[in-house]
C-alpha positions as CSV (number, residue, x, y, z in Angstrom):
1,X,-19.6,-29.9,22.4
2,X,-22.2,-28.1,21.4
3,X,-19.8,-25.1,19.8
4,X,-18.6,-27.8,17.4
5,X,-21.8,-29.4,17.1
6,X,-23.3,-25.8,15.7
7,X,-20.2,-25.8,13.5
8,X,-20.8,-29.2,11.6
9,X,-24.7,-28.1,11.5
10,X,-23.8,-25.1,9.4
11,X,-22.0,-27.3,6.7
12,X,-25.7,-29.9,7.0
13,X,-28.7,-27.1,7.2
14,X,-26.7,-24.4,5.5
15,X,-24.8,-26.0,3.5
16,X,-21.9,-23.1,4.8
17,X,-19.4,-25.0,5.4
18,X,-16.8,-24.0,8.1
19,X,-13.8,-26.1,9.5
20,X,-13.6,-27.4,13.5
21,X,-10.6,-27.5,15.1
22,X,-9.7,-28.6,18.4
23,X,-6.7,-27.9,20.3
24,X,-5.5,-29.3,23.5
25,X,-2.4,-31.1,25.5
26,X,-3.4,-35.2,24.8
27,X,-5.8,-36.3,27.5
28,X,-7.4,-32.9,27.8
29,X,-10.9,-33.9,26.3
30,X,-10.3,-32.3,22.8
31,X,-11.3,-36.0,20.6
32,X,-14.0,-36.5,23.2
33,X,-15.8,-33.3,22.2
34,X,-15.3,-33.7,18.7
35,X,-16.9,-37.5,18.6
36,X,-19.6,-36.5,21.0
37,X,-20.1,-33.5,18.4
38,X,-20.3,-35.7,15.1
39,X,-22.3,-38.2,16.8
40,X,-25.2,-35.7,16.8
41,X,-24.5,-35.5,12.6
42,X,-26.0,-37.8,9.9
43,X,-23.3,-40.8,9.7
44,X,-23.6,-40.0,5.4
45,X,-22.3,-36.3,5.9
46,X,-19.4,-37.7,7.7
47,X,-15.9,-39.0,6.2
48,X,-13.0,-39.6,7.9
49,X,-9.7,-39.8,6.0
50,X,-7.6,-43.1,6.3
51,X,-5.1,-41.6,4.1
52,X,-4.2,-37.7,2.7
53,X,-1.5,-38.5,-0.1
54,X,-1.4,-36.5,-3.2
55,X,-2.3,-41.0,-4.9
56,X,-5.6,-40.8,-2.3
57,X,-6.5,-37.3,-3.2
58,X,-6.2,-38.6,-7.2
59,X,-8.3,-41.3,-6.6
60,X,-11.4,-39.4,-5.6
61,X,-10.9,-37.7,-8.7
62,X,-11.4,-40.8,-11.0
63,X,-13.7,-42.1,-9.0
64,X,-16.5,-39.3,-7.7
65,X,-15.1,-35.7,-8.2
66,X,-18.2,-35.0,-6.2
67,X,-17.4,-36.9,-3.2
68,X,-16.6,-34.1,-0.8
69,X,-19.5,-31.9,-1.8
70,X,-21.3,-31.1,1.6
71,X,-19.5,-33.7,3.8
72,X,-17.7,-33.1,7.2
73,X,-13.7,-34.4,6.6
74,X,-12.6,-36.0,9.5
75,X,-8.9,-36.2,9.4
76,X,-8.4,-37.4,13.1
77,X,-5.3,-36.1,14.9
78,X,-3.1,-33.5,14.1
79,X,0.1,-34.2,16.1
80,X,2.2,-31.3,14.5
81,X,4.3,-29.6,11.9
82,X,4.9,-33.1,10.5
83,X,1.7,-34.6,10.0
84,X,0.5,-30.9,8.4
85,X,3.4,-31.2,6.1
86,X,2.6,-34.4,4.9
87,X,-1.0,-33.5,4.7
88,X,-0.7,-30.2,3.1
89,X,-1.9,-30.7,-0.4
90,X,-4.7,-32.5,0.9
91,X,-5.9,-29.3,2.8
92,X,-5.0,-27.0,0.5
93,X,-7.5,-29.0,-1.8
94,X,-10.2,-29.0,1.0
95,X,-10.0,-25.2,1.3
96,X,-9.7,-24.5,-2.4
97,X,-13.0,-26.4,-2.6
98,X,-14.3,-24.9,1.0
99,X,-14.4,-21.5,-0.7
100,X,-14.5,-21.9,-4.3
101,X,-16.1,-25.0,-4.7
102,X,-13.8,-26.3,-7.0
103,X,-10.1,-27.6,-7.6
104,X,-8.0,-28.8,-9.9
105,X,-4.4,-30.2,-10.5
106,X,-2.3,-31.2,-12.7
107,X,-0.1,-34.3,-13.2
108,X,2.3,-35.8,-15.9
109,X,1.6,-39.4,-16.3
110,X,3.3,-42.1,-18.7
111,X,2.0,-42.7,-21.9
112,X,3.2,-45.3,-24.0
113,X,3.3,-42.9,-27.4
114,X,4.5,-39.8,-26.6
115,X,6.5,-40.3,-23.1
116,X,3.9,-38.0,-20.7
117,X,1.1,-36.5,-21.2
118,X,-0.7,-33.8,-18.9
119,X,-3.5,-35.4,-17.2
120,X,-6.1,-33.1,-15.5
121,X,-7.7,-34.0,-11.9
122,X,-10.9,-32.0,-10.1
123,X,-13.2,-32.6,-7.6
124,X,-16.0,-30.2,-6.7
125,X,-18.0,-29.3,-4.1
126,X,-18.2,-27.9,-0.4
127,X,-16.4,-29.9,2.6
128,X,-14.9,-28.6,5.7
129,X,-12.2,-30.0,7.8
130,X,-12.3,-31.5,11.5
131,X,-9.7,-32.4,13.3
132,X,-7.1,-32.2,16.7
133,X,-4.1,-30.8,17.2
134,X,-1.6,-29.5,19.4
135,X,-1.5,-26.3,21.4
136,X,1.3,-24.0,19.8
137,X,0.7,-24.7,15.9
138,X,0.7,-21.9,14.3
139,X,-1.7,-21.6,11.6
140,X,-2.1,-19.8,8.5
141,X,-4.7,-17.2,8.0
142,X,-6.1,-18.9,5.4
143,X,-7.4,-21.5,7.4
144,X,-7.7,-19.4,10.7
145,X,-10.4,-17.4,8.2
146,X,-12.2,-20.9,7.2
147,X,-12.4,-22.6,10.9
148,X,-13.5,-22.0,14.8
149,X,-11.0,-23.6,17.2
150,X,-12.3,-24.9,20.5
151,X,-9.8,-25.5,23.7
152,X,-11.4,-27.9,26.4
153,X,-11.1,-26.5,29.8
154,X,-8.3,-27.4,32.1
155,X,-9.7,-26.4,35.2
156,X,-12.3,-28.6,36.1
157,X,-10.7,-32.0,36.8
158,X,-13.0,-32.9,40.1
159,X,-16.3,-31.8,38.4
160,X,-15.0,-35.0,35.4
161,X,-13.3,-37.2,37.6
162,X,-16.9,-37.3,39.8
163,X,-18.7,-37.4,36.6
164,X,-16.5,-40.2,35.5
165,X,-17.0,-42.2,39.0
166,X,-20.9,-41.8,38.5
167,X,-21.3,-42.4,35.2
168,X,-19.9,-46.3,35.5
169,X,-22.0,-46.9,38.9
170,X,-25.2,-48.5,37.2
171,X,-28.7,-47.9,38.2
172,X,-27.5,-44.1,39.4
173,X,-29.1,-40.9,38.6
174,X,-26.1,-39.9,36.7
175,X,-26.1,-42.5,34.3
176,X,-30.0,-42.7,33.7
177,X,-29.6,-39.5,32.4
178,X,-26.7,-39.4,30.2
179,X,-28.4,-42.7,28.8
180,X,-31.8,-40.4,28.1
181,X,-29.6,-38.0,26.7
182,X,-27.9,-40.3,24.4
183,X,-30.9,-41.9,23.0
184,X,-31.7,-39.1,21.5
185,X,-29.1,-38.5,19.2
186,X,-30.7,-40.4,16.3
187,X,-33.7,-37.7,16.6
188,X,-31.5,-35.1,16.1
189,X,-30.1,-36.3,13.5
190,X,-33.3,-36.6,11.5
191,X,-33.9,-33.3,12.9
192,X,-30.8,-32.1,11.1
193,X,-32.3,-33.5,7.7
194,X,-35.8,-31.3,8.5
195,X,-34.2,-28.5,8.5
196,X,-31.5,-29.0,5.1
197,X,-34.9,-29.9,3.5
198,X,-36.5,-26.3,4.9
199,X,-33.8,-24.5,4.2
């Protein structure tokens, strides 16, 4: 958590933005880190993706090419090649723009006078990527360069199934503390903003 947590900071206080990607079987913890992760992030430097075709990706253009700029790109799980396939223009954007800080396409469209004409699409700015996947996908370098991948431990199944058992038995240590501990998100948060300001 607090690996991927350092991660999203970067792209908030730095403005260096660098992509978080978990890996893991399904039930291994991976989404649980991530969430507990971004919960620690202003909710306003956080997007998730309901949809990564090439008419979505357009439709940011038209509307605020600067949409990405500095925002953490939550495109939820990544349950193989297929889903990378289908989402492969989408990332290539977020990378060109993770590096460069810009991208552009372009698209033939109708046009009632002369049959098509060339229309031009760009967005700007500096995201990074978030997401899950499965163990085995093999990545490209590209994005290997622009990301840290976390693996949730396997081997400690007592130590979460006690910590499960504890944390729903009101009134307990246990749960007074993980309550503490989650009230303070919402300072760290603004703690977040103090230091983008600063820095």
């Amino acid at each position: 958590i607090l690996y991927a947590f350092l991660a999203y900071s970067s792209q908030i206080i730095l403005k260096n933005p660098i992509s978080v990607i978990g890996i893991g079987d399904g039930g291994s913890g991976k989404t649980h880190i991530q969430d507990v992760a971004l919960s620690m992030i202003p909710d306003d430097y956080i997007h998730t993706v309901k949809s990564m075709t090439d008419a979505a990706l357009y439709s940011y253009c038209e509307t605020n090419p600067y949409f990405f700029d500095g925002k953490i790109i939550n495109i939820g799980d990544m349950g193989g090649k297929n889903d990378h396939e289908e989402a492969q223009n989408f990332k290539n954007a977020m990378k060109e723009m993770q590096t460069d800080g810009y991208m552009r396409r372009e698209k033939q469209v109708p046009d009632n006078e002369r049959g098509h004409v060339t229309q031009i699409y760009e967005l700007y700015g500096y995201p990074c990527l978030t997401y899950t996947n499965v163990p085995g996908f093999d990545f490209e370098d590209q994005e290997k360069s622009r990301s840290i991948f976390y693996q949730p431990r396997t081997d400690n199944d007592q130590a979460v199934m006690a910590f499960k058992t504890l944390s729903r038995m009101k009134g307990t240590r246990t749960t007074e503390l993980l309550e503490q501990e989650q009230s303070k998100t919402e300072n760290i948060k603004k703690m977040l903003i103090a230091l983008r300001h600063r820095m």
